[in-house]
ROZA-619032 format. One record per residue: x, y, z of N, C-alpha, C in turn. Coordinates in pm, whole numbers, plus 50000, padded with zeros to 5 digits. Layout:
N
XYZXYZXYZ ...
END
This chain:
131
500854988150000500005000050000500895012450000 500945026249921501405034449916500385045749894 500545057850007499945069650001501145079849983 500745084149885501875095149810500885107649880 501315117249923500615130449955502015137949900 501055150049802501535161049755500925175649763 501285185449723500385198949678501555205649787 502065204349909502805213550013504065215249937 504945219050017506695230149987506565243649924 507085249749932507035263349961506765268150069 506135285150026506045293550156504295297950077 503095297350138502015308150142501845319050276 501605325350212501155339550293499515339250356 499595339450508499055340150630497675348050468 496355336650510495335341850450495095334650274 496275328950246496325322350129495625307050105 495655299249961495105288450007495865280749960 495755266049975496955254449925495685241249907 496035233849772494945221149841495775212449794 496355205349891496935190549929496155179749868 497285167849801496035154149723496745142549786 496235130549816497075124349837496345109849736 497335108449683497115092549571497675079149643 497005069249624496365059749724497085046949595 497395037149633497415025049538497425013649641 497194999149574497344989149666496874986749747 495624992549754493954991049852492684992349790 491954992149842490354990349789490445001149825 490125012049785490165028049782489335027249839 487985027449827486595030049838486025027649950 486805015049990486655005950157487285014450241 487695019050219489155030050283488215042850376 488155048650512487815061650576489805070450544 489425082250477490485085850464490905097850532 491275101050610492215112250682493745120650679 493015127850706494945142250701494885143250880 496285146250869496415152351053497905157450992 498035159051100499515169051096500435174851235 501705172351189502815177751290503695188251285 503675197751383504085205051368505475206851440 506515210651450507765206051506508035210351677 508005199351740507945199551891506255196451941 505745192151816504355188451915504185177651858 502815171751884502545162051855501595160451766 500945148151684500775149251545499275151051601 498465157651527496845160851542496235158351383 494725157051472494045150151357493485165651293 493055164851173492795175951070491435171851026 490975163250962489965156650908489855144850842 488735139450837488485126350810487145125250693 487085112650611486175116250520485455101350492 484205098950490483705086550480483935079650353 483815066250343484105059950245483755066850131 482235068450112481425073650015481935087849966 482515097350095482625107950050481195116350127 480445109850148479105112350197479235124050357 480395113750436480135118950568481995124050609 481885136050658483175146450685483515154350830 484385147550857484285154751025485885163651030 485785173151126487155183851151487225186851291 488825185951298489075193551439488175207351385 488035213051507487695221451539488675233951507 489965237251532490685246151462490475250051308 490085235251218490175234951089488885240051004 487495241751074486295240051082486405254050988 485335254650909484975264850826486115269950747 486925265750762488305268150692488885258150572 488825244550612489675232150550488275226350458 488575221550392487175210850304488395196250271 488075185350345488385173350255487255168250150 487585161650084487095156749960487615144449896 486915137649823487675122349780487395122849629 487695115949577487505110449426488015093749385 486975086949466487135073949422487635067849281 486845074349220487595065549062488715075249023 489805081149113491045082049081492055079549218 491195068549319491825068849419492555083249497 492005089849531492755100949566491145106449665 492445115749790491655125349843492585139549865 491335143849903492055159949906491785168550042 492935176850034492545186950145492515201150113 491545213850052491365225550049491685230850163 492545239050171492895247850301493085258650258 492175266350281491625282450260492235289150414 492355304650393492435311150525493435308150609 494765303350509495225294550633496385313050703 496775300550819497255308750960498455303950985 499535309951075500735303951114500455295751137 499795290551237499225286151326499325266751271 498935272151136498965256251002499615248250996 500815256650994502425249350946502875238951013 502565231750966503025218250966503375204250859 504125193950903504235186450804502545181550803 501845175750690500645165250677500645155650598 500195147950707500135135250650498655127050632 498425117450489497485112550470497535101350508 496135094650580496275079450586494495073850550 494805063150578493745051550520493535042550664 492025040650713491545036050794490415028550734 490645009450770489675003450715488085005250767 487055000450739485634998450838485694990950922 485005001451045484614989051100483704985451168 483254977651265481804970251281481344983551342 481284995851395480755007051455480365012951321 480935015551198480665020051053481055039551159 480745043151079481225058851005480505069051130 479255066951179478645072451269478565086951237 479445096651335479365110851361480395115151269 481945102651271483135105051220484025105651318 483875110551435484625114951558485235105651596 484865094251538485645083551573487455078551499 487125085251381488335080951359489365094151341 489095101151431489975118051476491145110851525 491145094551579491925092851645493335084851511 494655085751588495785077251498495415066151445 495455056651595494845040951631493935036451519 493005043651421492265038251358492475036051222 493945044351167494685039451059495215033151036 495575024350975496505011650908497815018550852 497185023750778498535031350638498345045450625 499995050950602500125065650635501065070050523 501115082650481501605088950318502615089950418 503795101250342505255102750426505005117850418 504075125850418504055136750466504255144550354 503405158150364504255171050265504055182150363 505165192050380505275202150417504395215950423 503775219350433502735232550457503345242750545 503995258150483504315266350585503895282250572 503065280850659502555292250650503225308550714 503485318950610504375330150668503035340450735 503345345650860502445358650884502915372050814 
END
């Protein structure tokens, strides 16, 4: 299984937007709950958003809320992250991963905010946001 995540490096300016993709192979895409989180250097990695199989159902930290849009596109294996408005505050490496179903199914989403519920993880792209 390989999650390639791209769209980050460089520098955007505090208020700019960036949208991150990450391409998926060597899984049932579709079976897949797919998520971004991210680390920022000296902390620890946080969840960003998560997106139901279908695409149907979408949950966000709360920092990211009205700001970030994930999105999927099954028949090219790939999901995405729109990040509008962004803030210092952003900058961090992000990373995509892939979380199978499971017997609880998709619910609120809040459930899979957590690491523990991914299998497989991209190697990160860079996002840095200047004020």
């Amino acid at each position: 299984v390989q999650l390639q995540a791209s769209g980050g490096g460089g520098l955007v300016q505090a208020g700019g937007s960036l949208r991150l993709s990450c391409a998926a192979s060597g899984l049932t895409f579709s079976n897949y709950v797919m998520g971004w989180f991210r680390q920022a250097p000296g902390k620890d990695r946080e969840f960003v958003a998560a997106i139901s199989w279908s695409g149907t159902g979408t949950y966000y930290a709360d920092s990211v809320k009205g700001r970030f849009a994930i999105s999927r596109d099954n028949a090219k294996n790939t999901v995405y992250l729109q990040m509008n408005s962004l803030k210092p505050e952003d900058t961090a490496t992000y990373y995509c991963a892939a979380g199978p179903p499971t017997r609880s199914g998709w619910g609120t989403g809040g459930g899979y905010a957590f690491s523990y519920k991914y299998d497989y993880w991209g190697q990160g792209t860079q996002v840095t946001v200047s004020s």
